[in-house]
C-alpha positions as CSV (number, residue, x, y, z in Angstrom):
1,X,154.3,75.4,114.7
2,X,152.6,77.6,111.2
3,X,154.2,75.3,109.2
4,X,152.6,72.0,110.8
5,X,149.3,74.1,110.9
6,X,149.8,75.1,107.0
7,X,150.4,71.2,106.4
8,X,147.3,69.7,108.5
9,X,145.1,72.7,106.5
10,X,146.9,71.4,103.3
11,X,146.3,67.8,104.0
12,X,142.9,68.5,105.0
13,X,142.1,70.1,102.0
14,X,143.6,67.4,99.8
15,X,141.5,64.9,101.4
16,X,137.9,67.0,100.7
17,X,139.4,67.0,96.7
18,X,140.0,63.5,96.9
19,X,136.6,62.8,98.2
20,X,134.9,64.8,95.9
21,X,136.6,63.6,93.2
22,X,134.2,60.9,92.5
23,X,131.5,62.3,92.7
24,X,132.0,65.4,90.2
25,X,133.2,62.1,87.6
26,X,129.6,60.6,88.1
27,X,128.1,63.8,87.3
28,X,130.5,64.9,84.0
29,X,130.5,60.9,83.1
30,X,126.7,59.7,83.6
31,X,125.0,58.4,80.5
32,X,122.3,60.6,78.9
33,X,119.7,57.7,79.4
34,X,120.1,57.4,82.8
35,X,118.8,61.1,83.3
36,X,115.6,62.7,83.2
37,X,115.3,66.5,82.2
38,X,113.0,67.8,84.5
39,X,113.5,71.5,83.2
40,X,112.4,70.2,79.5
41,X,108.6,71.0,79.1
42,X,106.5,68.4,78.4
43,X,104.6,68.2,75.0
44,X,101.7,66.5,76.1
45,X,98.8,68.4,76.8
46,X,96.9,68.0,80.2
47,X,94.2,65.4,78.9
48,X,97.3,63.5,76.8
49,X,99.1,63.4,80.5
50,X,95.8,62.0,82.4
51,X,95.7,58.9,79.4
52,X,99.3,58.4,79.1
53,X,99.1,58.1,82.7
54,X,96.5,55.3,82.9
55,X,98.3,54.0,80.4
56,X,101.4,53.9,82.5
57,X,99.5,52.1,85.3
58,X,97.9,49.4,82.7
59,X,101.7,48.6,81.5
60,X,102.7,48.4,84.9
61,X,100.0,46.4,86.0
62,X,100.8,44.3,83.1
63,X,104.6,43.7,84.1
64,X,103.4,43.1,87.7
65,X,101.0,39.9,86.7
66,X,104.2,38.8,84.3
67,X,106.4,38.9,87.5
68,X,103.3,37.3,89.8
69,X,103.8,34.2,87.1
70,X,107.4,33.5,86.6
71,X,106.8,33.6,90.8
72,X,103.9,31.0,90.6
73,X,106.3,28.9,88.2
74,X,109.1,29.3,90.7
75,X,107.3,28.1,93.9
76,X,106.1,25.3,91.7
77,X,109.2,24.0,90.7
78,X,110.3,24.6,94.4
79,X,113.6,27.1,93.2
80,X,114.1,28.9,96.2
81,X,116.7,31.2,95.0
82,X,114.5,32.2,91.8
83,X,111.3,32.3,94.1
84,X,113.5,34.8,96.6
85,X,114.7,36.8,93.5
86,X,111.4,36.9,92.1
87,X,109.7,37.8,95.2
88,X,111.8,41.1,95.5
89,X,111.1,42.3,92.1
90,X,107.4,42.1,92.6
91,X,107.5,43.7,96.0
92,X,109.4,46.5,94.7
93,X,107.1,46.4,91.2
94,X,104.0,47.0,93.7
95,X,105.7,49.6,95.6
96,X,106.3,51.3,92.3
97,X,103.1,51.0,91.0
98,X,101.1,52.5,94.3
99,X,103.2,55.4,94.1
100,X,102.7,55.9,90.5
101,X,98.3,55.5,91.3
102,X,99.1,58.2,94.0
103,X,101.1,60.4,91.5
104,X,98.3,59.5,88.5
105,X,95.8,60.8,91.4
106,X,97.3,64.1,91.6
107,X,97.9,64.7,87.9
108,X,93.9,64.9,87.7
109,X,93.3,66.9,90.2
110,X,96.4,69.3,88.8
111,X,94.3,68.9,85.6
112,X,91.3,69.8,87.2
113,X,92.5,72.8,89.0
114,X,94.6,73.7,85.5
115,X,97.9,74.0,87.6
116,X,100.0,72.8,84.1
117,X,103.4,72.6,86.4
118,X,102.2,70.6,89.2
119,X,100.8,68.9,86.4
120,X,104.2,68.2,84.5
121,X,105.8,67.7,87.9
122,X,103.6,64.9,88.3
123,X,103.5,63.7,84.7
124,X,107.7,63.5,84.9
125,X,107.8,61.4,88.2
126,X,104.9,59.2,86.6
127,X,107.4,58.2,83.8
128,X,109.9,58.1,86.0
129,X,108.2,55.2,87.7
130,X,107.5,53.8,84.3
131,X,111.0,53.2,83.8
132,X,112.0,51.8,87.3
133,X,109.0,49.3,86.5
134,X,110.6,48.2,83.2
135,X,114.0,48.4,84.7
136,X,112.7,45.8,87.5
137,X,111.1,43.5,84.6
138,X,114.5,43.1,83.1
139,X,115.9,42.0,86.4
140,X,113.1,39.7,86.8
141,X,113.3,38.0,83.2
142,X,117.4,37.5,84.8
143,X,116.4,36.1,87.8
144,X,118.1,32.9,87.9
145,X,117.3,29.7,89.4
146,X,118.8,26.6,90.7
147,X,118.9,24.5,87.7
148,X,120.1,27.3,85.5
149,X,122.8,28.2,88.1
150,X,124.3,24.6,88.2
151,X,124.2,22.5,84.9
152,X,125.9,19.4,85.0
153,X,127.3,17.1,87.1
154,X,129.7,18.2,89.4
155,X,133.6,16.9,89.8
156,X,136.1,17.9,91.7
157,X,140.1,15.8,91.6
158,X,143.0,16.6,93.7
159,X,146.3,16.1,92.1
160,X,149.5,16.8,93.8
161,X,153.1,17.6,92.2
162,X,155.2,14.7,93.2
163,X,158.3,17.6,92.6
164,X,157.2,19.5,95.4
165,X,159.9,19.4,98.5
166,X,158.6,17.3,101.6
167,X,157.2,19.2,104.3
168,X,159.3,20.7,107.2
169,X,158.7,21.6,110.4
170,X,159.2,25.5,110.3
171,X,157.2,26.0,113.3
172,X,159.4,24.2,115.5
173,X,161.6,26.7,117.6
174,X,165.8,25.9,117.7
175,X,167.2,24.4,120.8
176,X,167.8,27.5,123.3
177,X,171.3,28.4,123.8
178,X,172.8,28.3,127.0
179,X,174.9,31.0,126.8
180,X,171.9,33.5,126.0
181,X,171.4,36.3,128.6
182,X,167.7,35.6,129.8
183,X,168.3,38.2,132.6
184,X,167.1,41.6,132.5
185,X,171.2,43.1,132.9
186,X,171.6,45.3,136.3
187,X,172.0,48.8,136.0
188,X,176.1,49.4,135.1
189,X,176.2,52.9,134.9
190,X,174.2,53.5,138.8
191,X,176.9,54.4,141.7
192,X,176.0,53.3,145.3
């Protein structure tokens, strides 16, 4: 019995490191772009973070009305599967860009009350924001449409290899055989 219950705590144990496993490889193996130091100070001073920030907001703005016309161009060429694509990209685009007006909002008034860490707090998830916004750009420009997705006329032939051995009938069960024992045998070894 303590060996089974050393073996199930071994077992269970295995199976936590295996499951962990992945995730301590995403963290030693993640790409140095894909982070953002949020310990590293900015260098921007207050009033450099309240401009870069509206500037932030233009470019997003910007990359919003680019989206809002590949979508028009879509719709007008009635490509529902670059309209769809399109159409998720600017949602999440807005989305992005409200939070970032709410996060632009609250650097100034960090400004204002000279609180410089909520101020680089805000300033890091405002470029944060910035870069899902650019991110969701690219996947717009890669939407792709109907007419890009098929090009060409479309074929399809059917050959069949004359070698191939006719079909049987493997399904089919044999004849039964008479001599079988069907019966359920009586009990031989029971004494009356």
């Amino acid at each position: 019995m303590l060996a089974r219950t050393r073996l199930n705590w071994a077992v269970a144990i295995a199976a936590v490191a295996i499951a962990a496993s992945p995730a301590i490889a995403q963290t030693g193996g993640a790409r140095q772009d894909a982070q953002v130091d949020v310990r590293r100070p900015v260098n921007l001073s207050p009033a450099d973070q309240v401009r870069e920030a509206d500037t932030i907001l233009q470019r997003m703005d910007m990359a919003r009305s680019g989206i809002r016309r590949q979508l028009e161009t879509a719709r007008a060429q009635r490509d529902v599967v670059k309209t769809l694509c399109l159409n998720d990209k600017l949602n999440q685009v807005d989305v992005a860009k409200r939070s970032a007006q709410e996060r632009a909002s609250a650097l100034k008034s960090a400004v204002q009350r000279n609180d410089a860490d909520l101020g680089n707090h805000e300033f890091t998830i405002l470029k944060v924001l910035q870069q899902r916004s650019e991110q969701l750009t690219a996947e717009a420009n890669s939407c792709v449409g109907q007419e890009e997705a098929f090009v060409g006329v479309s074929k399809v032939t059917q050959t069949v290899d004359q070698n191939l051995p006719p079909p049987s009938n493997e399904t089919e069960f044999p004849q039964s055989d008479p001599t079988l024992v069907t019966e359920v045998p009586k009990c031989t070894s029971c004494t009356r």
